[in-house]
N, CA and C atoms as a LAMMPS dump frame, in Angstrom:
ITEM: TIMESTEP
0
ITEM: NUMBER OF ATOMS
555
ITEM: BOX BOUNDS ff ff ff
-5.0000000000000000e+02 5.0000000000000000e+02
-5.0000000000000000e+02 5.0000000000000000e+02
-5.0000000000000000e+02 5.0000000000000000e+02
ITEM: ATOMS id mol type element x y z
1 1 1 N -300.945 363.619 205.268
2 1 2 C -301.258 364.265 206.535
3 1 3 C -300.632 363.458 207.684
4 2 1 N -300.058 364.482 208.854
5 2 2 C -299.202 363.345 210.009
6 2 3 C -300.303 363.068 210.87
7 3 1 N -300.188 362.061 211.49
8 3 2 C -300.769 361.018 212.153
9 3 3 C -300.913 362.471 213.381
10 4 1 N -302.318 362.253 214.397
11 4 2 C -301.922 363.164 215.665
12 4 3 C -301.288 363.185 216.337
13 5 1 N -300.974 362.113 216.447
14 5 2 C -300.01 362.023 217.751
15 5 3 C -298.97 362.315 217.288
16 6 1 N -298.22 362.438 216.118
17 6 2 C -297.015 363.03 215.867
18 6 3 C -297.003 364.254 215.799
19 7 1 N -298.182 365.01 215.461
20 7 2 C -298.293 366.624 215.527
21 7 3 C -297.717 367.087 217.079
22 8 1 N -298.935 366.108 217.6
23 8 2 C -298.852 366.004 219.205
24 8 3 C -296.727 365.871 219.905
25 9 1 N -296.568 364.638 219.332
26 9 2 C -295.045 364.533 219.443
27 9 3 C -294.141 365.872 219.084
28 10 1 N -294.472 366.425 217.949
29 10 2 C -293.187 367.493 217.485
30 10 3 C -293.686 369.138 218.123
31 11 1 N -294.794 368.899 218.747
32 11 2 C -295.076 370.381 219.054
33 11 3 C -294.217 370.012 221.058
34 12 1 N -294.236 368.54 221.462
35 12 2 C -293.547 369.016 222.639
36 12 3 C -291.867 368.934 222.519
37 13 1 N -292.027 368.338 221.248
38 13 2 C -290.277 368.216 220.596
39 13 3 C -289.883 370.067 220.548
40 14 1 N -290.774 370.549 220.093
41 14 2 C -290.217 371.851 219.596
42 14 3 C -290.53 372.811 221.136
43 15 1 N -291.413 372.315 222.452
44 15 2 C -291.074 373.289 223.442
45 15 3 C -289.43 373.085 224.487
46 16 1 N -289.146 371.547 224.149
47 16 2 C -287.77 371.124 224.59
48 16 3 C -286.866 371.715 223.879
49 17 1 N -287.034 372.111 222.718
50 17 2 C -285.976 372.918 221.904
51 17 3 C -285.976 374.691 222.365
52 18 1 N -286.833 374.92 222.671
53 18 2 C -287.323 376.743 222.902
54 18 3 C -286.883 376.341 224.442
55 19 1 N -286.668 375.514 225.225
56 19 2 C -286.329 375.829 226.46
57 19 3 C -285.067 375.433 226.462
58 20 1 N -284.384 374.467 225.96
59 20 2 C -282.506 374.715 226.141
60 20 3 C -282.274 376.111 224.968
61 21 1 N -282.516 376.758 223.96
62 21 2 C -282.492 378.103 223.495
63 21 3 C -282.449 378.709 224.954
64 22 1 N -283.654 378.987 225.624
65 22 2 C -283.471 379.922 226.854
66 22 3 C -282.392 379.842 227.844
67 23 1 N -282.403 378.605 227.999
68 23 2 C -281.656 377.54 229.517
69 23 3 C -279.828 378.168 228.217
70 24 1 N -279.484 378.073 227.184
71 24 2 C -278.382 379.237 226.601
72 24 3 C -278.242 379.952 226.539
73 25 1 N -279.58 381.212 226.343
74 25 2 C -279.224 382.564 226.657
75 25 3 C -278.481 382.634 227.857
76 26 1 N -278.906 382.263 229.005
77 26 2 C -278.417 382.545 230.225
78 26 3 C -277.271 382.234 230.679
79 27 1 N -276.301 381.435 229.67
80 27 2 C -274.919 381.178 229.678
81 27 3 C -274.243 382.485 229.406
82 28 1 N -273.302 382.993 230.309
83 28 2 C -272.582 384.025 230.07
84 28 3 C -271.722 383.976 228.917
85 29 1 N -271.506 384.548 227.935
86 29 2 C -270.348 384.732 226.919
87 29 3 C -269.544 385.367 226.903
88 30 1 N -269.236 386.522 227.66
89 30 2 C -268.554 387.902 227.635
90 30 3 C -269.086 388.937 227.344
91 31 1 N -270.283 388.932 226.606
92 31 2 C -271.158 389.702 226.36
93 31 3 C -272.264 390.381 227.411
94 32 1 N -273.053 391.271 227.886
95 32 2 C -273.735 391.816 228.641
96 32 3 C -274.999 391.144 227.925
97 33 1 N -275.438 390.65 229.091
98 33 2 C -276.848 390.038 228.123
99 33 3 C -277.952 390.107 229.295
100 34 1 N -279.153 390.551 229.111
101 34 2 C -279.91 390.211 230.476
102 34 3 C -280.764 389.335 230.797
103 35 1 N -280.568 388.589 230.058
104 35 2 C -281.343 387.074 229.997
105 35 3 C -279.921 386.295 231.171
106 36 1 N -278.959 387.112 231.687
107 36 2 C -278.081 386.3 232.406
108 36 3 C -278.753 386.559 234.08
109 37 1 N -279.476 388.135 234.176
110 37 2 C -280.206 387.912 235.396
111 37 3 C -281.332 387.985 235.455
112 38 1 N -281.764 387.564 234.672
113 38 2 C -283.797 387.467 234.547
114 38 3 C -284.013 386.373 235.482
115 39 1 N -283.44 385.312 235.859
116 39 2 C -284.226 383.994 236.314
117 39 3 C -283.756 384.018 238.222
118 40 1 N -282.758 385.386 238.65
119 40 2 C -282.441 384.924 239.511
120 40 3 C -283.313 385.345 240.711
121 41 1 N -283.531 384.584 241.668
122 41 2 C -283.867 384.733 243.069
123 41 3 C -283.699 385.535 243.8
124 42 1 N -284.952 386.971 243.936
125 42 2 C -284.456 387.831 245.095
126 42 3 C -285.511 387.47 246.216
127 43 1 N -285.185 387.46 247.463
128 43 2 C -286.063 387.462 248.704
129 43 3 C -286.71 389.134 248.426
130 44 1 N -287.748 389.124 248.044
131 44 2 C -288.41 389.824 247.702
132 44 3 C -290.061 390.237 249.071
133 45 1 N -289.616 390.844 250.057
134 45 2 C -290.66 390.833 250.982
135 45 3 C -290.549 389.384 251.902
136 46 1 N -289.797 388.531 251.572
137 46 2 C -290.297 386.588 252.081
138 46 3 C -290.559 386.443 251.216
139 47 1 N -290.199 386.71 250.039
140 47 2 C -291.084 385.779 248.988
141 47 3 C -289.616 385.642 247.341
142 48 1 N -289.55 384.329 247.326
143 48 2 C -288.532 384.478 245.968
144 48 3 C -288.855 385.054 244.694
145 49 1 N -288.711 385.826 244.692
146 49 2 C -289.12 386.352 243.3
147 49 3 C -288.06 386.849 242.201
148 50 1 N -288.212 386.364 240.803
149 50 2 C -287.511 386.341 239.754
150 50 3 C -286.866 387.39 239.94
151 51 1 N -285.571 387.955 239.521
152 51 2 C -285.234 389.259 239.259
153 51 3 C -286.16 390.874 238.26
154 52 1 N -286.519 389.711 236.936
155 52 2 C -286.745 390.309 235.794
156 52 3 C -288.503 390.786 236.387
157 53 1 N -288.933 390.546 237.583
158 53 2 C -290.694 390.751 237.721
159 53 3 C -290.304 392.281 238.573
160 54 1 N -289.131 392.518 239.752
161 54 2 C -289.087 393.595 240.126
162 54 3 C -287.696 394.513 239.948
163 55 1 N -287.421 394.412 238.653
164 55 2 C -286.836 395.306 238.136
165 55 3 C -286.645 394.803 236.664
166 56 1 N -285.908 396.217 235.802
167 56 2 C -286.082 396.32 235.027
168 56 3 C -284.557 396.024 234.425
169 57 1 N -284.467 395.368 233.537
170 57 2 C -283.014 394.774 233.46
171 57 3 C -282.624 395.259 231.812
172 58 1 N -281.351 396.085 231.737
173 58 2 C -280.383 396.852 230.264
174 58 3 C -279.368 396.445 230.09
175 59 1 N -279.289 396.483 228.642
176 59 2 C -277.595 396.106 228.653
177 59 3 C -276.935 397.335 227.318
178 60 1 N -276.752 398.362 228.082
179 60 2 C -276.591 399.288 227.202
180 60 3 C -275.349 399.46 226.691
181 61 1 N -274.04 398.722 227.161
182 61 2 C -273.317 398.558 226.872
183 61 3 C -272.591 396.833 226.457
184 62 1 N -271.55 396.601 225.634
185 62 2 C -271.727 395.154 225.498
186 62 3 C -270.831 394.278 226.9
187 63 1 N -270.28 395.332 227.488
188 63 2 C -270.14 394.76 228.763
189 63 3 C -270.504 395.48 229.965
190 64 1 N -271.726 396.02 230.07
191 64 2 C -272.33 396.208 231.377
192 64 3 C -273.888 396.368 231.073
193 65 1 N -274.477 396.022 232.226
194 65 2 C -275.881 395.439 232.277
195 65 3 C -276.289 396.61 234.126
196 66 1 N -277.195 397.063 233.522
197 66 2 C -278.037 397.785 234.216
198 66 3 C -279.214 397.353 234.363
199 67 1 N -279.408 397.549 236.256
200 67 2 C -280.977 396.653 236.952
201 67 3 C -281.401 398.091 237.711
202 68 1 N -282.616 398.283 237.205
203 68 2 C -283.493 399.766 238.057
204 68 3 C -284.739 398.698 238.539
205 69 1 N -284.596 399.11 239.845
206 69 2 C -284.828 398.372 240.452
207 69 3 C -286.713 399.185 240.264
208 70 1 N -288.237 398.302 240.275
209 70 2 C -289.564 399.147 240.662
210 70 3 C -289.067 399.66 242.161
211 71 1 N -288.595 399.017 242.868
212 71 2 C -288.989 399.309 244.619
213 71 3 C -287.285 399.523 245.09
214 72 1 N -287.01 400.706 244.65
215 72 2 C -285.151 401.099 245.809
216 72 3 C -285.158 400.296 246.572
217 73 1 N -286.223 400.033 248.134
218 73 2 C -285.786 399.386 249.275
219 73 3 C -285.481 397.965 248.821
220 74 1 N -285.59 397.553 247.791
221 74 2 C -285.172 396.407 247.682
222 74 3 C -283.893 396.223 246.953
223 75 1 N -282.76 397.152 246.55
224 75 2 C -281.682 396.904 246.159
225 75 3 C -280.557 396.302 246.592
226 76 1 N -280.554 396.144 248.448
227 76 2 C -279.633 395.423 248.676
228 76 3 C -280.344 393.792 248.806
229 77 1 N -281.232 393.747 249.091
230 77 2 C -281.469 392.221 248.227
231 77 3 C -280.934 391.779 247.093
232 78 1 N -281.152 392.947 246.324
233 78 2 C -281.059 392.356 244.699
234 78 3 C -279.492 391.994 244.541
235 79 1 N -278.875 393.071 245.105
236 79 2 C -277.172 393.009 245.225
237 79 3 C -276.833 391.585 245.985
238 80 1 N -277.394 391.146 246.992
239 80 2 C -277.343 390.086 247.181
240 80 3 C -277.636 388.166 246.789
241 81 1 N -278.474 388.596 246.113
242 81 2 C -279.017 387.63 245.187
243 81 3 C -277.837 387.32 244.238
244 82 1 N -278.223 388.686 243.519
245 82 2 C -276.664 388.505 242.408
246 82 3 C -275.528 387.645 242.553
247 83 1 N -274.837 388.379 243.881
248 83 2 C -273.742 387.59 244.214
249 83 3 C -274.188 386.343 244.269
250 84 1 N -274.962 385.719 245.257
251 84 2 C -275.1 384.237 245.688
252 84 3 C -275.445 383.478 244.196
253 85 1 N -275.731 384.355 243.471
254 85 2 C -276.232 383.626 241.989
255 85 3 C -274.748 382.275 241.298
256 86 1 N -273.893 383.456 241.85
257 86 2 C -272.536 382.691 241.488
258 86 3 C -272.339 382.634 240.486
259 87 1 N -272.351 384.189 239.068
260 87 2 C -271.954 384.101 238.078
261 87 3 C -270.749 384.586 237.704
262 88 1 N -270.041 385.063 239.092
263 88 2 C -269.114 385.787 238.62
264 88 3 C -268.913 387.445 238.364
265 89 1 N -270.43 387.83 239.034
266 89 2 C -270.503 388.968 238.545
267 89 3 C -270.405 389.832 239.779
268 90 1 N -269.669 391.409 239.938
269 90 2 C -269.868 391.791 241.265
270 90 3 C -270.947 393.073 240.587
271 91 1 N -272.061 393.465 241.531
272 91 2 C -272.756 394.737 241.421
273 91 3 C -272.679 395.612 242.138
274 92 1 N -272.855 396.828 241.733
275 92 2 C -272.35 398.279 242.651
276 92 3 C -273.407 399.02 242.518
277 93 1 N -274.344 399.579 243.4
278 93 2 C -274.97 400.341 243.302
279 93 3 C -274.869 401.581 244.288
280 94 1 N -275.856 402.627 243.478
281 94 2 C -275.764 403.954 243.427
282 94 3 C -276.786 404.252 244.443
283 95 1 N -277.811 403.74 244.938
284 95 2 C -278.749 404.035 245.62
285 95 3 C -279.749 403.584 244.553
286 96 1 N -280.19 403.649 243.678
287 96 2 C -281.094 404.359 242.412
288 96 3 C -280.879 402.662 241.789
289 97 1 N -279.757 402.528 240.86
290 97 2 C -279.789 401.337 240.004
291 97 3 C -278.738 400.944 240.327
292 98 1 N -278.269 399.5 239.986
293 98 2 C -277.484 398.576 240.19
294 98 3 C -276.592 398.145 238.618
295 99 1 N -275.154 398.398 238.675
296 99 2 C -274.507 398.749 237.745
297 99 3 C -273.345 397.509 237.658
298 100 1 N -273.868 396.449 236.559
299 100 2 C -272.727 395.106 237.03
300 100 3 C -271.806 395.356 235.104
301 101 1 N -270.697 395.236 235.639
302 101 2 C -270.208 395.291 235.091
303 101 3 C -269.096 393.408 234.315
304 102 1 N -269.516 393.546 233.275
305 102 2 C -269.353 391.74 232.967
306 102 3 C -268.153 391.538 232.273
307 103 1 N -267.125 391.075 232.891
308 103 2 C -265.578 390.459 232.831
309 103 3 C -265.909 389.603 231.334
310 104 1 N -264.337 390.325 230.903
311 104 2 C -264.061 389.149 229.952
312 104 3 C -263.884 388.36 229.746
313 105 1 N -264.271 387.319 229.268
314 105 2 C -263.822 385.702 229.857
315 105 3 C -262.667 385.021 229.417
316 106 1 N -261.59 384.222 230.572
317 106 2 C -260.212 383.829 230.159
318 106 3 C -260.656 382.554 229.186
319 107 1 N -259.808 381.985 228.787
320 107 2 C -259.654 380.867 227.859
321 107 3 C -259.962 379.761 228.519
322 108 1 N -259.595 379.79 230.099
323 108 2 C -259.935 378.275 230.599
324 108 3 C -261.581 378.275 231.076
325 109 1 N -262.113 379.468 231.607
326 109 2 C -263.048 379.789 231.483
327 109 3 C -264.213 379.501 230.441
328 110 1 N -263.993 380.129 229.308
329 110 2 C -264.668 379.611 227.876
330 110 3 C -264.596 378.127 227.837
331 111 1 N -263.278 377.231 228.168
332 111 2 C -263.818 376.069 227.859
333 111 3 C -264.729 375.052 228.747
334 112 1 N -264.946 375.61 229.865
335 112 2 C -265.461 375.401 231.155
336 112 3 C -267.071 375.232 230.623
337 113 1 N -267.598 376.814 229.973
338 113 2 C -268.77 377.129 229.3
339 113 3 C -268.794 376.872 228.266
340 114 1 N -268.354 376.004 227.4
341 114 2 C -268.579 375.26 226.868
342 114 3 C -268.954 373.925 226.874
343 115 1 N -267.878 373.479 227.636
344 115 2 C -268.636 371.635 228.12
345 115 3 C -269.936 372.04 229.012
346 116 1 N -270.191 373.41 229.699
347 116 2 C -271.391 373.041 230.243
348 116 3 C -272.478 373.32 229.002
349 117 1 N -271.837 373.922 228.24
350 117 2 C -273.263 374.123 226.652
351 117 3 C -273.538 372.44 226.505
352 118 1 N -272.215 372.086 226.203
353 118 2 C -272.273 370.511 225.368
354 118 3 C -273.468 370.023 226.993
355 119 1 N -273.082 369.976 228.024
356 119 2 C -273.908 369.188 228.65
357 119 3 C -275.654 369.756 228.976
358 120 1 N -276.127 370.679 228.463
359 120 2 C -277.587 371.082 228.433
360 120 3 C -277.772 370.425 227.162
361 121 1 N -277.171 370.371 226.17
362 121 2 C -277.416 369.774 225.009
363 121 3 C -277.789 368.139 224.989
364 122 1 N -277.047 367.739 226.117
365 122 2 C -276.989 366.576 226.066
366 122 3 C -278.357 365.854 226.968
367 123 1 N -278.77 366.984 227.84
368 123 2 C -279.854 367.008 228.649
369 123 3 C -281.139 366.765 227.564
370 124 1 N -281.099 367.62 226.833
371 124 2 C -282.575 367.923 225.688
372 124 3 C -282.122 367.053 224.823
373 125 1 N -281.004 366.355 224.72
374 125 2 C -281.506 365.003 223.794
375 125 3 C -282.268 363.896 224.539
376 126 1 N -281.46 363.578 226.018
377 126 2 C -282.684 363.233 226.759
378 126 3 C -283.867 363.099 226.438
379 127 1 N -284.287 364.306 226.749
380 127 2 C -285.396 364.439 227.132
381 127 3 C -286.341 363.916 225.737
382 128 1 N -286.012 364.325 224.695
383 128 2 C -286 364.049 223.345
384 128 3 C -286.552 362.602 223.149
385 129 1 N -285.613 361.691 223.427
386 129 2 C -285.302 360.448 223.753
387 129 3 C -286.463 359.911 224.646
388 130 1 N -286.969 360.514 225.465
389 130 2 C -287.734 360.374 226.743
390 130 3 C -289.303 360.549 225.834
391 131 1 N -289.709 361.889 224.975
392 131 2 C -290.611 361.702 224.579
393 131 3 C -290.84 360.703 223.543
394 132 1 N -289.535 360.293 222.542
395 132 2 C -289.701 359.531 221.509
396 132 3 C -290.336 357.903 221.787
397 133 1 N -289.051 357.618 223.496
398 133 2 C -289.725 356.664 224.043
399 133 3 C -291.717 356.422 224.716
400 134 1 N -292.181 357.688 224.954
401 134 2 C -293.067 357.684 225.403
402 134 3 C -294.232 357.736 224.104
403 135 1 N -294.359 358.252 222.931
404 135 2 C -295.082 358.034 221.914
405 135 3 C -294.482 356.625 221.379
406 136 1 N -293.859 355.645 220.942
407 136 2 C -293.383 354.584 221.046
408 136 3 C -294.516 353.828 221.194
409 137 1 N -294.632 354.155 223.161
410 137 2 C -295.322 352.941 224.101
411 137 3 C -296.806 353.339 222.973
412 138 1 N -297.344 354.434 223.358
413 138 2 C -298.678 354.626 222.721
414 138 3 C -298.914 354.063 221.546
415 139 1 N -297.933 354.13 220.862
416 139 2 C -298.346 353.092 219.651
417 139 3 C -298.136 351.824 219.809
418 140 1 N -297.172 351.187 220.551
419 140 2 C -297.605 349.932 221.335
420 140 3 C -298.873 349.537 221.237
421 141 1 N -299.513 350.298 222.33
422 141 2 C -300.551 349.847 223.028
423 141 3 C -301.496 349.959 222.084
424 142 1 N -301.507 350.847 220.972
425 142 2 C -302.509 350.975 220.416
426 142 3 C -302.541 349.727 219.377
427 143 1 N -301.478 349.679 218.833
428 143 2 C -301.332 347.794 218.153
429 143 3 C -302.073 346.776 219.011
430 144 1 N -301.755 346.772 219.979
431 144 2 C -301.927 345.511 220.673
432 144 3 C -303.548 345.492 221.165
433 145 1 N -303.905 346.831 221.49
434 145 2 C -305.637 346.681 221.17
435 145 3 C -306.094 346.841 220.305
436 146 1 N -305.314 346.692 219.087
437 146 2 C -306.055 346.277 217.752
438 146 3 C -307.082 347.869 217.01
439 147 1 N -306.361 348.998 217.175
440 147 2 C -306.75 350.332 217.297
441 147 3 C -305.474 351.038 216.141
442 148 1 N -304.743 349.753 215.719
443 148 2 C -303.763 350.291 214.956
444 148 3 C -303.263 348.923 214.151
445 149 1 N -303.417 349.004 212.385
446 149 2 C -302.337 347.7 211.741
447 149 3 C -301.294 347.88 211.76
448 150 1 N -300.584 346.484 211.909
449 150 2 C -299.276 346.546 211.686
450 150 3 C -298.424 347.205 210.95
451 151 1 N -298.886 347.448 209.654
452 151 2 C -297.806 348.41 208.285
453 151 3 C -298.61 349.541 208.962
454 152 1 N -299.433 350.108 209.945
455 152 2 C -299.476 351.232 209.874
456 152 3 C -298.659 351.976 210.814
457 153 1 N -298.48 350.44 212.306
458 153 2 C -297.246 350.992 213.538
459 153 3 C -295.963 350.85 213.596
460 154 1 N -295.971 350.18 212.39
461 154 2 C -293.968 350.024 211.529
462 154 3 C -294.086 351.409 211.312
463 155 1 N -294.663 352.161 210.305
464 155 2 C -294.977 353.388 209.706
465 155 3 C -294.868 354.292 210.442
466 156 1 N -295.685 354.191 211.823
467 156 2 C -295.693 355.657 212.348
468 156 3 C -294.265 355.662 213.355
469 157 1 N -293.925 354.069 213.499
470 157 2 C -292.392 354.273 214.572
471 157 3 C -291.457 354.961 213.681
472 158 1 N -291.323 354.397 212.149
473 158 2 C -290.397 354.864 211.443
474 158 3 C -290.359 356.576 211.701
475 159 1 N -291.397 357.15 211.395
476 159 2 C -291.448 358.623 210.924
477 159 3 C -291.283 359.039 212.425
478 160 1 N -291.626 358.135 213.609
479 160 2 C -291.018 358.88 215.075
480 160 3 C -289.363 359.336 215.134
481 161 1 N -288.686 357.935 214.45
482 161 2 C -287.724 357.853 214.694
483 161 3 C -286.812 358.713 213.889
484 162 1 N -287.701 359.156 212.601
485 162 2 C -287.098 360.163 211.924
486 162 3 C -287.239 361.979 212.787
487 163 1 N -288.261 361.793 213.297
488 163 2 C -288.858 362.823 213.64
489 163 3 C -287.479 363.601 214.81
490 164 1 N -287.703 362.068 215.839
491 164 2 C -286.408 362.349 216.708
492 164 3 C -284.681 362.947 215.817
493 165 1 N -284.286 362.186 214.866
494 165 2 C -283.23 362.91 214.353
495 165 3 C -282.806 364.029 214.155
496 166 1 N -284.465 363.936 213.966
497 166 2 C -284.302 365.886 212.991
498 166 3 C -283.966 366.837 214.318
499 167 1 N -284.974 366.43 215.356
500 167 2 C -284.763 367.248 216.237
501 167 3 C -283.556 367.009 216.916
502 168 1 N -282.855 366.232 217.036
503 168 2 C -281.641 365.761 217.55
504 168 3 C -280.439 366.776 217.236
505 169 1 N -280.83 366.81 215.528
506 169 2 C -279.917 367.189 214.731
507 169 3 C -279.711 369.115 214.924
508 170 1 N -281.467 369.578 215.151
509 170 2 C -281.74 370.81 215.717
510 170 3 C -280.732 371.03 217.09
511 171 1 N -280.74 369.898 217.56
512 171 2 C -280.168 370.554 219.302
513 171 3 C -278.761 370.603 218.697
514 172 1 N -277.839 369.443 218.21
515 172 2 C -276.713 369.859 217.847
516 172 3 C -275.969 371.18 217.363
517 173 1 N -277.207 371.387 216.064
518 173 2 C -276.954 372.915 215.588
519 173 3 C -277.002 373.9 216.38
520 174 1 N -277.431 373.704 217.248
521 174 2 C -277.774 375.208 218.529
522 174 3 C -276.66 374.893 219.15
523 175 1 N -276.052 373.876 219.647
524 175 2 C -275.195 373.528 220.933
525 175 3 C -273.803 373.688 220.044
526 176 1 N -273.379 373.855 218.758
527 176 2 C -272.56 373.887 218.326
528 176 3 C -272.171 375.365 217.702
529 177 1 N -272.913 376.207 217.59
530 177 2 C -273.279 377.512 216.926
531 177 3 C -273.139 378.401 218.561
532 178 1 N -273.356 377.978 219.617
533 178 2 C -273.668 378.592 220.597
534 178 3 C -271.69 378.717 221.27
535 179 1 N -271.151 377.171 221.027
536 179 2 C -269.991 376.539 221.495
537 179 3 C -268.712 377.714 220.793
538 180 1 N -269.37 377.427 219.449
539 180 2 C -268.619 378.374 218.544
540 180 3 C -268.515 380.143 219.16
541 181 1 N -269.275 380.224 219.848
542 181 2 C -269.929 381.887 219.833
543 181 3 C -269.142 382.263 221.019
544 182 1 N -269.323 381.407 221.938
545 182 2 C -268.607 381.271 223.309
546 182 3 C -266.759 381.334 222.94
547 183 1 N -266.202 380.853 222.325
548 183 2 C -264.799 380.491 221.474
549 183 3 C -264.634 381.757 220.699
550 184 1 N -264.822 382.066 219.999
551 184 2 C -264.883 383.544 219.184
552 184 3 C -265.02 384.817 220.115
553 185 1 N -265.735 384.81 220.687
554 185 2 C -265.689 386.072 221.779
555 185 3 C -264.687 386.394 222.724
């Protein structure tokens, strides 16, 4: 049975992994995807609000992505947002919905989005790193007030340090599968 605090350790290991997954969807590929405008910023009344809370975001084609907006009066916001988002994308709307249509991406381009994959990757090892260091200290401390034996805090650093690999090894596989996907398209 694992020690708690390592349960504790790999369940925030595994929300750092589910959030660079997301923090990649939102990398453009060439593909129409709408996880590319779910996160963006519309002045919504004075108020910033996500794209994906007031409208409804499609990608019915593999290169164009359709936003119906709940509230029309707010479409030239949304058209505006977009742009300032700075993905590259221009939107045209009809009155009704907002119709972006998503460019193919050149070669120097792709490799552009790629070193920025490699560098989110490199972020969540961080961070990785950051929790491995921080369960570490806890077992420190817990040695040193005598709340833990020695063969038992050799033991539990070892299986940290394994613990970290694995997940290490997880971010690679995503950041390399993702790199690949970006290159192929």
């Amino acid at each position: 049975m694992e020690h708690e605090l390592l349960v504790e350790c790999r369940k925030r290991m595994d929300k750092t992994i589910a959030a660079l997954e997301a923090d990649l969807a939102k990398v453009q590929t060439g593909r129409a995807n709408p996880a590319l405008l779910e996160d963006i910023k519309v002045d919504y009344y004075g108020t910033p609000t996500p794209l994906k809370h007031i409208a409804h975001i499609t990608a019915p084609d593999p290169d164009l992505l359709v936003v119906r907006p709940f509230d029309r009066s707010q479409i030239g916001a949304m058209e505006k947002a977009i742009v300032a988002a700075d993905l590259g994308l221009n939107p045209q709307s009809d009155g009704n919905v907002i119709r972006i249509k998503v460019p193919r991406l050149s070669e120097e381009r792709r490799e552009e989005l790629v070193k920025l994959v490699k560098k989110r990757g490199e972020e969540a090892k961080v961070a990785l790193r950051n929790i491995r260091r921080e369960y570490k200290e806890r077992f420190d401390d817990m040695k040193d007030e005598g709340a833990l034996p020695e063969d038992d805090h050799r033991r539990l650093r070892e299986q940290l340090d394994k613990i970290t690999q694995e997940y290490a090894e997880k971010v690679d596989a995503i950041v390399e599968a993702k790199a690949q996907q970006m290159r192929t398209l």
